[in-house]
FIGU-785986 format. One record per residue (C-alpha): residue number from 0; chain; x, y, z. Coordinates in steps of 0.1 Angstrom, whole numbers, plus 5000, padded with zeros to 4 digits. Each point is the difference from the previous one (the first is absolute). Layout:
    k  c     x     y     z
  NUM  A     X     Y     Z
...
END
This chain:
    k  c     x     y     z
    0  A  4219  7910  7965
    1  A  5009  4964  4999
    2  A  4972  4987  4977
    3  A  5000  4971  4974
    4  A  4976  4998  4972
    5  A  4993  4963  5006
    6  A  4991  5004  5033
    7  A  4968  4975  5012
    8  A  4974  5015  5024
    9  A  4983  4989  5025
   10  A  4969  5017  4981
   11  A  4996  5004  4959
   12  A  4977  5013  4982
   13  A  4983  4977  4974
   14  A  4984  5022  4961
   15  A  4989  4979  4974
   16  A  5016  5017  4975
   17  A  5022  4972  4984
   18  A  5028  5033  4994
   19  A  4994  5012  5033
   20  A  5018  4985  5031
   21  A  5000  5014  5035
   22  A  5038  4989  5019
   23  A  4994  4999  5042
   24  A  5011  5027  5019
   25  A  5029  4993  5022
   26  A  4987  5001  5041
   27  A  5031  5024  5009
   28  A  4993  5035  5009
   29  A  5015  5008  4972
   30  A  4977  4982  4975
   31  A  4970  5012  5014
   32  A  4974  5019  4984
   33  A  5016  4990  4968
   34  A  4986  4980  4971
   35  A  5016  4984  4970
   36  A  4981  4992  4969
   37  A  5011  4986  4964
   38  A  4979  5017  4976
   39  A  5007  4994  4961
   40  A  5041  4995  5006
   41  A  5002  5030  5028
   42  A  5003  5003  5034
   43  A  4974  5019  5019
   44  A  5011  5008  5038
   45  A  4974  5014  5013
   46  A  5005  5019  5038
   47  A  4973  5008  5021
   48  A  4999  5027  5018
   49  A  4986  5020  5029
   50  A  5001  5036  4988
   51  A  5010  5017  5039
   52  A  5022  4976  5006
   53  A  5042  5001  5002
   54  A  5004  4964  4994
   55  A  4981  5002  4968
   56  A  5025  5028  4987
   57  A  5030  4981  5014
   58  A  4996  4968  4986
   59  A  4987  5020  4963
   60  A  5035  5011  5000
   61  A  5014  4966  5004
   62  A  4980  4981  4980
   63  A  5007  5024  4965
   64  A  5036  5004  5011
   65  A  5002  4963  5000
   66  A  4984  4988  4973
   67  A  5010  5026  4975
   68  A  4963  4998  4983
   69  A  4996  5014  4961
   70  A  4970  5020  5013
   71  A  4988  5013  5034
   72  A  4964  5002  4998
   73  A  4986  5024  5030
   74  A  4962  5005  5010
   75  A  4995  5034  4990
   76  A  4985  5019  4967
   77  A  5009  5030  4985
   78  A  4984  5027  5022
   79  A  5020  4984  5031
   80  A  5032  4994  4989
   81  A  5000  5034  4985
   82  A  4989  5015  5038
   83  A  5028  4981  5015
   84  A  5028  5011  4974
   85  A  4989  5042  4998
   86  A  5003  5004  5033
   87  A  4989  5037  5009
   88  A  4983  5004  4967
   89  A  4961  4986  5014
   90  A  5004  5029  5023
   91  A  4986  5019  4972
   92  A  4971  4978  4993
   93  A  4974  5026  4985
   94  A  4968  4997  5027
   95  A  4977  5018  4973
   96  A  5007  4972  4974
   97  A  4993  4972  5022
   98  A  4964  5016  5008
   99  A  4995  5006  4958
  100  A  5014  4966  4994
  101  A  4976  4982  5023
  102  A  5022  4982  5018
  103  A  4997  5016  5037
  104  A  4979  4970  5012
  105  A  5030  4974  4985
  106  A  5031  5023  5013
  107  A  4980  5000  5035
  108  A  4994  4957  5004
  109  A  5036  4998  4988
  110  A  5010  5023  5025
  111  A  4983  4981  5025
  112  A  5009  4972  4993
  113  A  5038  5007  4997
  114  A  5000  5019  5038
  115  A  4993  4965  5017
  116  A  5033  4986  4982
  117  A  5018  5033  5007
  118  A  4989  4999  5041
  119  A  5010  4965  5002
  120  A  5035  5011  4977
  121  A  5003  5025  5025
  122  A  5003  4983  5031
  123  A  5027  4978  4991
  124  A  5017  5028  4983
  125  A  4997  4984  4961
  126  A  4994  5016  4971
  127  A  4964  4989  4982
  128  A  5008  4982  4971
  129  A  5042  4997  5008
  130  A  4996  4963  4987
  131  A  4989  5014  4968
  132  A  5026  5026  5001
  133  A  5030  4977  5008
  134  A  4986  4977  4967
  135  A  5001  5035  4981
  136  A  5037  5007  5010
  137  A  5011  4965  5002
  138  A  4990  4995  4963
  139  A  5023  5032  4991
  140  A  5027  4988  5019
  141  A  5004  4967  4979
  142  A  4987  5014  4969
  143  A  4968  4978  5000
  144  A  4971  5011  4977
  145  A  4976  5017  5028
  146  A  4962  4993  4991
  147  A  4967  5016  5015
  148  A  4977  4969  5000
  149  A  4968  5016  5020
  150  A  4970  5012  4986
  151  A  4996  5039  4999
  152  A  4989  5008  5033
  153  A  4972  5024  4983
  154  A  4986  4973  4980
  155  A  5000  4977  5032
  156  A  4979  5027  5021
  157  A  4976  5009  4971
  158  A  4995  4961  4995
  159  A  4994  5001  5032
  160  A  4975  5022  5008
  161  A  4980  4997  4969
  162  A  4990  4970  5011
  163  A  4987  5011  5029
  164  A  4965  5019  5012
  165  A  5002  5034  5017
  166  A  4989  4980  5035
  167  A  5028  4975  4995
  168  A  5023  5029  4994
  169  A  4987  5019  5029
  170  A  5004  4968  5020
  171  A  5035  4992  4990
  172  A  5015  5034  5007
  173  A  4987  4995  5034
  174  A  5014  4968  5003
  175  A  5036  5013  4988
  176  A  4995  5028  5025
  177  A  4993  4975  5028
  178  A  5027  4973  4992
  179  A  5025  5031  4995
  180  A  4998  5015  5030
  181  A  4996  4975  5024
  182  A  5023  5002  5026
  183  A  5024  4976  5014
  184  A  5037  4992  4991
  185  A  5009  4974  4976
  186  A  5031  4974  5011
  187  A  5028  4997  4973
  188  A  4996  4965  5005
  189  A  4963  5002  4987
  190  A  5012  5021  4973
  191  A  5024  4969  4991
  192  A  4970  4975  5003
  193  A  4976  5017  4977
  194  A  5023  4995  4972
  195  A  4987  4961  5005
  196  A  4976  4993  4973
  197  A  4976  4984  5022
  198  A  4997  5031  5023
  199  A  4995  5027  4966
  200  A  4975  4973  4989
  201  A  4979  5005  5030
  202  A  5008  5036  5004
  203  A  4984  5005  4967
  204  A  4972  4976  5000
  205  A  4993  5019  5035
  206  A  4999  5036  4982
  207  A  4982  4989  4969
  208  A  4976  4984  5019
  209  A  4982  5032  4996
  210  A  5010  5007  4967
  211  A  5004  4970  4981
  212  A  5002  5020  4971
  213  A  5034  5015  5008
  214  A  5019  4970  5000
  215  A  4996  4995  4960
  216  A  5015  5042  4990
  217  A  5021  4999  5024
  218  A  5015  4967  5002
  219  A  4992  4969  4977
  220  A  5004  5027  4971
  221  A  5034  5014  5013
  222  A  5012  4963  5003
  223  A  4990  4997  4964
  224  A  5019  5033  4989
  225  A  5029  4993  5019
  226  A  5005  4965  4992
  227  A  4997  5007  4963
  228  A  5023  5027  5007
  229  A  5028  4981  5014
  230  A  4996  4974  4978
  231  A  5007  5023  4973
  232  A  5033  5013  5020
  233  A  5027  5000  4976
  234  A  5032  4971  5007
  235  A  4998  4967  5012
  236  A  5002  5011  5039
  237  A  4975  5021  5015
  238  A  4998  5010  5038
  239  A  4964  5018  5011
  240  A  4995  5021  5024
  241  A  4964  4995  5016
  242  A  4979  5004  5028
  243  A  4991  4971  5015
  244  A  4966  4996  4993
  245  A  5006  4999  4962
  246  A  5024  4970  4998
  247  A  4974  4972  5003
  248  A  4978  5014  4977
  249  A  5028  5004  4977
  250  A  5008  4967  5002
  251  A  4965  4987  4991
  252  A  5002  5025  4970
  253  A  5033  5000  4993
  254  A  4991  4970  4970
  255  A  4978  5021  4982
  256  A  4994  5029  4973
  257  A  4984  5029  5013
  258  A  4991  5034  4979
  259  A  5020  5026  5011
  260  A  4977  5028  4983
  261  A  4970  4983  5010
  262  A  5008  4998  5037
  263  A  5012  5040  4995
  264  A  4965  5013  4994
  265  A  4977  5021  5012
  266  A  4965  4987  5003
  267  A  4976  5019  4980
  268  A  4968  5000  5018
  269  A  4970  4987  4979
  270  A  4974  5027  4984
  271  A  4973  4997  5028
  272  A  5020  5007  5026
  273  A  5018  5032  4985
  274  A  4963  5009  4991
  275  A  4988  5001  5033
  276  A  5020  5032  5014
  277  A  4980  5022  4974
  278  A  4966  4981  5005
  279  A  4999  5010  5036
  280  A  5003  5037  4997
  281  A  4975  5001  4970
  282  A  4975  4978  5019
  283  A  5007  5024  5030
  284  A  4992  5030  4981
  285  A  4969  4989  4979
  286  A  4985  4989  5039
  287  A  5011  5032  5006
  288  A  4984  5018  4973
  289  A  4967  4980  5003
  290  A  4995  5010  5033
  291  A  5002  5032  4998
  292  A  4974  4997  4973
  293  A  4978  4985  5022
  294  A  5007  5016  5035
  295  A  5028  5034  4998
  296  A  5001  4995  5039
  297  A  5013  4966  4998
  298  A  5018  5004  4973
  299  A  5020  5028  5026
  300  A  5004  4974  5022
  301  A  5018  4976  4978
  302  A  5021  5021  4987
  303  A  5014  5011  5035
  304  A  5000  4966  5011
  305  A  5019  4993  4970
  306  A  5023  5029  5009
  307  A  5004  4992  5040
  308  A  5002  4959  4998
  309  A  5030  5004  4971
  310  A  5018  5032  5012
  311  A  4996  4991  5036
  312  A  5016  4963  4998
  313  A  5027  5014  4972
  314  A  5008  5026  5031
  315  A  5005  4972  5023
  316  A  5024  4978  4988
  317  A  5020  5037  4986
  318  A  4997  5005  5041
  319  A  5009  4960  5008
  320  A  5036  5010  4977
  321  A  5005  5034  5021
  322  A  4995  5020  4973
  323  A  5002  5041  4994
  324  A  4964  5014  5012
  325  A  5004  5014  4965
  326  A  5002  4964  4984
  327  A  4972  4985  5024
  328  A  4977  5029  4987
  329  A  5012  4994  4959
  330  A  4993  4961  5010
  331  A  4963  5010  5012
  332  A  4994  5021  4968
  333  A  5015  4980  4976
  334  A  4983  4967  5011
  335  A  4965  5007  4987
  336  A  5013  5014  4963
  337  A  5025  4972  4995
  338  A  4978  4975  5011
  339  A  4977  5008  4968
  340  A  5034  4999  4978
  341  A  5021  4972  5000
  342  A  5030  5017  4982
  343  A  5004  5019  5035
  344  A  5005  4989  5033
  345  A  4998  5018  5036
  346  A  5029  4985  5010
  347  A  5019  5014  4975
  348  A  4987  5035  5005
  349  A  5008  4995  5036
  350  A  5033  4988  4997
  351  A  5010  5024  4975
  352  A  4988  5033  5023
  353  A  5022  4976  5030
  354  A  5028  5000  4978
  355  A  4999  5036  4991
  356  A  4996  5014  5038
  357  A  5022  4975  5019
  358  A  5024  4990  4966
  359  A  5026  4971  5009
  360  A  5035  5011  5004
  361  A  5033  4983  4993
  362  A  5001  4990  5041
  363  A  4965  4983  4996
  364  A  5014  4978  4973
  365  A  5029  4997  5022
  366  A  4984  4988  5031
  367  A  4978  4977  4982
  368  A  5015  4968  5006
  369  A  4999  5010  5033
  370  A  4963  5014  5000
  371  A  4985  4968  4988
  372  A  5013  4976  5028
  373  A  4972  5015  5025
  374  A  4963  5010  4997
  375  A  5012  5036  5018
  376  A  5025  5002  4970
  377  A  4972  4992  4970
  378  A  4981  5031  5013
  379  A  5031  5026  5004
  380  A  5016  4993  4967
  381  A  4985  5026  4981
  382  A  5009  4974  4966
  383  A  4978  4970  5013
  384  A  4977  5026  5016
  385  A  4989  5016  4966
  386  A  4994  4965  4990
  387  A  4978  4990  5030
  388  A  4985  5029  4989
  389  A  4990  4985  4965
  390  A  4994  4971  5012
  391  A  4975  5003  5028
  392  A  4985  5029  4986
  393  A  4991  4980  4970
  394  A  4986  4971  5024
  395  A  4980  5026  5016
  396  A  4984  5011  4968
  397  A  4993  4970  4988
  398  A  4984  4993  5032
  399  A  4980  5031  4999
  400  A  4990  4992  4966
  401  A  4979  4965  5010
  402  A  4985  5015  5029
  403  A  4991  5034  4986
  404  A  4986  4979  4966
  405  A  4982  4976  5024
  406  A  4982  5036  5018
  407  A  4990  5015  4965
  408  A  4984  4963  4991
  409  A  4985  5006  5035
  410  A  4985  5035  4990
  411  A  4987  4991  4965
  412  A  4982  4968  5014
  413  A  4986  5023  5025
  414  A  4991  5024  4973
  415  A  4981  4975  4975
  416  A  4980  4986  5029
  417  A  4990  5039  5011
END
């Protein structure tokens, strides 16, 4: 690449960091996307990316093999560079772990939400991510120190949907599943233009119009852990590999100190709220109890309603994931008992009974990155299907669970006032 680090731009980038000063960007093809800073003596180039697209990978290659940087700093954490270097290994991801573990629900979005890059990947035959990838090499190939400046992906998801209510969750799984498989082709050349910063900018502010509160997890505090994290790049060059969408941030934040461990958390939710899973059930039985005290015959008649309103919604979404007869039946009679316990979950039940009748082979894992890239695909895949399982059984219990509550308040106003 013919670049000179005293080239003026047509367009710079002003911080007010004293230490910190942002040099144009050349208006050659082969300058854009790419951002020099002067941060505390080093060089920061930052590239931005567009994760499907060849270009991106190309001009990654160029750019490292040019500049001969001390440190290659790539957007990936620990769990993702690891799946890209073990190759077959994930094939034996253990399905009965991810159920005990809790994380069906996280493993599901971020299947999701990977299949819309991997369909678009797919039809201009790129591998997801092979920007990332060619950093990864690249940085082997001239001995460079290779860093992993993104947030755990686990900690980004939990932040995530802790701060968000069981509607808004409902509502932005449907929204993933609506944006995802929408049809229609996407141009290469639109691919090339949404690496503008002005397009990502209204791209997100279009999505999180919705969900404001995704754009702070997901990406103000990623900009802060990954500009901290190439600021601490060892040398005096540093190239970063980036998405797009991360580089103006990182420029605005590039100036300040930000707590790696703090933005690493998990949020602890508060005492109330923790609380109010075991209030339910015991406010639920003790109407319960009280009613049959006063009238046995209603008292029936809340507990079946109980019974039907939990089991029977817990059933449906077990039947909305395809499940085993076998698991829709273990999702109806688990719904009303783990609704009174909060250490259990119907979902779980139900997923486990999936996983045991129609257990995930090697060729499910296989197929996967396949499966994901259509809505047909989600629902074959017996991997992802054991997780809809979870997943929508679990919705359907707790859906159960406020209307079934809402019909035994019902019952025992009914029985005071007889």
């Amino acid at each position: 690449m013919n670049q000179t680090e005293n080239t003026k731009a047509d367009a710079t980038v002003e911080l007010p960091e004293e230490n910190t000063v942002a040099i144009g960007m050349d208006n050659r093809e082969n300058e854009e996307n790419i951002t020099r800073l002067q941060h505390s003596g080093k060089e920061l180039i930052l590239i931005g990316t567009a994760h499907v697209s060849k270009r991106s990978a190309e001009q990654v290659k160029e750019v490292i093999k040019h500049e001969q940087p001390d440190a290659v700093c790539v957007e990936l954490d620990q769990q993702r560079y690891q799946a890209i270097m073990a190759g077959q290994k994930w094939k034996e991801t253990d399905i009965f772990k991810i159920i005990k573990d809790k994380k069906a629900t996280l493993l599901l979005i971020n299947l999701i939400i990977s299949s819309f890059q991997r369909r678009i990947a797919k039809q201009f035959g790129v591998t997801p991510g092979q920007e990332m990838i060619q950093g990864i090499t690249s940085a082997r190939e001239i001995k460079a120190k290779l860093v992993l400046a993104d947030r755990d992906i686990q900690v980004t998801f939990q932040r995530v949907w802790h701060g968000m209510g069981f509607i808004g969750k409902l509502q932005l799984i449907a929204q993933i599943f609506m944006s995802l498989f929408a049809g229609g082709d996407i141009s290469e050349e639109e691919i090339e233009r949404i690496k503008s910063k002005d397009m990502l900018a209204a791209l997100l502010d279009e999505f999180t119009e919705s969900f404001p509160q995704l754009k702070i997890p997901l990406i103000d505090e990623r900009d802060q852990y990954l500009s901290q994290k190439i600021k601490d790049a060892p040398g005096e060059r540093v190239v970063a590999v980036l998405g797009a969408a991360h580089v103006p941030g990182i420029i605005k934040q590039i100036h300040n100190d930000h707590d790696l461990a703090a933005l690493s958390q998990i949020p602890v939710k508060s005492r109330w709220p923790r609380m109010i899973p075991w209030l339910i059930p015991a406010i639920i039985v003790l109407v319960i109890g009280y009613t049959f005290f006063i009238s046995q015959d209603l008292g029936i008649r809340q507990s079946i309603s109980w019974i039907l309103w939990n089991g029977s919604f817990s059933a449906i979404g077990a039947v909305l994931a395809w499940g085993h007869p076998l698991t829709i039946l273990a999702a109806f009679l688990a719904a009303p008992i783990s609704s009174m316990n909060p250490l259990l979950a119907a979902g779980w039940v139900a997923g486990v009974v999936e996983a045991v009748i129609r257990r995930p082979k090697v060729v499910h894992f296989e197929t996967l990155s396949d499966d994901i890239t259509s809505l047909k695909g989600f629902w074959r895949n017996k991997v992802t299907r054991v997780l809809l399982v979870v997943v929508l059984t679990n919705m359907g219990s707790t859906v159960g669970t406020f209307i079934g509550g809402a019909d035994v308040i019902r019952l025992f106003l009914e029985a005071l006032g007889a």
